[in-house]
N, C-alpha and C positions, 0 to 999 in steps of 0.2 A: 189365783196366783198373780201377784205384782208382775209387771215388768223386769224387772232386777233379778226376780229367780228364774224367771220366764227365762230370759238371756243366759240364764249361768248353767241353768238343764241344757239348754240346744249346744251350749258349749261345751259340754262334759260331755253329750251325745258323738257330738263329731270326733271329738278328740277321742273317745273310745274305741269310735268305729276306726281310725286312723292305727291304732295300739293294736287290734284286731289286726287289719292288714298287714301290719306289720310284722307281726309272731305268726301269720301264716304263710308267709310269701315274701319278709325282709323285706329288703329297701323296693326289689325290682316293682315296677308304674308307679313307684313317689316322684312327683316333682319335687324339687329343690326345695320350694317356699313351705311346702310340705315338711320336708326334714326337718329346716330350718324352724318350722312350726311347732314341734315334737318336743323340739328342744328347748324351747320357752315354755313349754307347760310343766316343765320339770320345777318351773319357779312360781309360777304361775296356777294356781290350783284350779282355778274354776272360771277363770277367765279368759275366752275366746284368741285366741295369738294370732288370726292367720293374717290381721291387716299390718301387724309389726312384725312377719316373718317377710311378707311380699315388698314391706317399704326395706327392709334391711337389702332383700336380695336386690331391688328397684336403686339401689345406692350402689352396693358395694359388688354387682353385678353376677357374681357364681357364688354359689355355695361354699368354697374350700376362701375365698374371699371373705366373704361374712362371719367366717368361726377364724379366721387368723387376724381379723381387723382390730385395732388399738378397742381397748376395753371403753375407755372416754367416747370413742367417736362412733361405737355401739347405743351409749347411753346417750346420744346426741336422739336416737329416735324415739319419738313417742311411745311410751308403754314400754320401754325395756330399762331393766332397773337393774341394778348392781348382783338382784341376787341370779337375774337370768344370765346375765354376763359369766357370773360364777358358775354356771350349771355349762353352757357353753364352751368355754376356756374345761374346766375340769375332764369332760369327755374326750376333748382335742385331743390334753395330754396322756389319757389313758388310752387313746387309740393309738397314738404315737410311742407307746412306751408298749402296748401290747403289738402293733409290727416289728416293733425293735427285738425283741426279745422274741418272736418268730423265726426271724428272719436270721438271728446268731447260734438259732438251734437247727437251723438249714446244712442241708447235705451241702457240700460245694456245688458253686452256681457255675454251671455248664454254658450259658449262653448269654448274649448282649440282651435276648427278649425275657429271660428269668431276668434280669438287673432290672431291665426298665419295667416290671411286672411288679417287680417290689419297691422302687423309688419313687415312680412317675408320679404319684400321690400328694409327696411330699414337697416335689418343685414344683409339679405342671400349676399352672394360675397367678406363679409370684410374680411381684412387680421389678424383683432384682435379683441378677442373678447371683447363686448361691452354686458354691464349689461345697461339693462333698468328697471323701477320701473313704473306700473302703479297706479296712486293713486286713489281710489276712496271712492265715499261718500256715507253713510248708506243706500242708494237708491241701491247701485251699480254703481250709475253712475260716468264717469269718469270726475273728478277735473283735471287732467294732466297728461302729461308723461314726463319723463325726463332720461335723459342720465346719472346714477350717476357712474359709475367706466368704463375706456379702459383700457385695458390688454395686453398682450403681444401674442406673435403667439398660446400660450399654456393657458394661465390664466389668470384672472381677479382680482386683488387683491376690495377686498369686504368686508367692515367694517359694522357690523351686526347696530354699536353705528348709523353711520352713516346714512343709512338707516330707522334705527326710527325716529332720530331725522329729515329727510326730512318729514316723514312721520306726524309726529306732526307738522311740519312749515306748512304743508298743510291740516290740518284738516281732516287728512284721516282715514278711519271707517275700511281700507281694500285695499288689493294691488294684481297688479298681477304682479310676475317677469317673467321678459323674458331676459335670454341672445342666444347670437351664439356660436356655436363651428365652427372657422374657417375652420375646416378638413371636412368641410361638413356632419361627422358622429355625430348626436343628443343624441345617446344614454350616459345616465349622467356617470359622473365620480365618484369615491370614493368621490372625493373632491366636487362634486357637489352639492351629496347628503348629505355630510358633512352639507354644507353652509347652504343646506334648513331647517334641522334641526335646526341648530344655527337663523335664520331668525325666523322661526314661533313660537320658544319657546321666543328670545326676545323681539318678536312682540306682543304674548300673554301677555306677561307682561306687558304690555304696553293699553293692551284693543285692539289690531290692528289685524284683523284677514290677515291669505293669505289666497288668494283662488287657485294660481295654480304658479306653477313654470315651464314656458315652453321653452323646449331647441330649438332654429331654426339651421336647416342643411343646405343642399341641399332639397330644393323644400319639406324638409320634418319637422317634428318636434316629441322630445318627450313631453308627458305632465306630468307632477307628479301628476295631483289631476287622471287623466283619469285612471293612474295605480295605486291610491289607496295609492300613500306615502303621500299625506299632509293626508290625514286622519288617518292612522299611526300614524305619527308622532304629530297628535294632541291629539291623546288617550297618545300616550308616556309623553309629556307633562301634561294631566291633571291625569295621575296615579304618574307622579312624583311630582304633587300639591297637593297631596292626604295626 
């Protein structure tokens, strides 16, 4: 046996053994370069991934980093080629499209740790913060979600008009906002709490209630209803309607 097959058997070895653990036991003892490994052999038939799974994580430093990084500056590393990128990017979206559609056949969400249970996914690792809007309907249940403002390493520019007016396109009774703070630290800013004020008062105008505004970290989150400011600031509001 050459060299060349030699190399491409121990590589079909591993990666099976890996396919195995996998369908037995799902993701739990994979490391990252691992996953990220799984995922290149989808383009890759018979050739070895794990030193361009470990240089990718070695760059772009987590896992949820590596599958949302520009397509181009994937293909900047050695051994990864447009069709691996394609296999990558294609699951993203199919994991992203299979929470979504979970997650709007969902009972109503009872708590700030059901919210952060089903979002933390999607912001925890970004480099900017990203304002989401949950809309829902007099049931509580959820109508959509949507991605309305990205921001820069620091803030989120967030138009309160804006925000209702999605809120109305969508026949919604009621919202829950979730953004990230890239610094991994959740605990709100001046300007945070600014906003949420500005949100529930021009939302009340409107008929539109909030019910929670929750900040995601690191593996962690704040909530504002759990500590009592949307209820605050909804008495603040109906004694300044008084």
């Amino acid at each position: 046996m050459n060299t060349r097959k030699s190399n491409a058997h121990k590589g079909e070895g591993h990666r099976g053994r890996l396919r195995e653990k996998f369908l037995s036991s799902g993701l739990d003892g994979f490391h990252d370069y691992e996953i990220i490994e799984l995922l290149l052999t989808f383009a890759t038939p018979r050739k070895d991934c794990k030193d361009q799974a470990k240089a990718a994580l070695k760059r772009f430093k987590t896992l949820q980093r590596v599958i949302e990084a520009p397509s181009e500056e994937l293909q900047e590393i050695e051994g990864i080629g447009p069709k691996n990128v394609f296999g990558i990017k294609f699951v993203y979206a199919v994991s992203n499209r299979y929470l979504k559609k979970k997650l709007l056949k969902k009972d109503p969400i009872n708590s700030s740790k059901e919210l952060f249970d089903y979002l933390y996914h999607s912001l925890r690792d970004k480099n900017r913060e990203i304002f989401k809007v949950v809309f829902l309907d007099a049931q509580n249940k959820i109508i959509t979600i949507e991605t309305l403002f990205e921001g820069t390493l620091t803030a989120s520019s967030v138009y309160p008009r804006e925000v209702v007016q999605q809120a109305l396109r969508q026949n919604a009774a009621a919202l829950f906002l979730v953004h990230n703070h890239p610094s991994g630290e959740p605990r709100p800013s001046k300007e945070d709490t600014h906003l949420t004020r500005q949100l529930i008062h021009a939302c009340r105008v409107m008929g539109i209630t909030i019910h929670e505004h929750l900040i995601i970290g690191d593996d962690t989150y704040f909530s504002f209803a759990d500590h009592g400011y949307i209820a605050e600031m909804n008495r603040e509001y109906e004694a300044k309607d008084k």
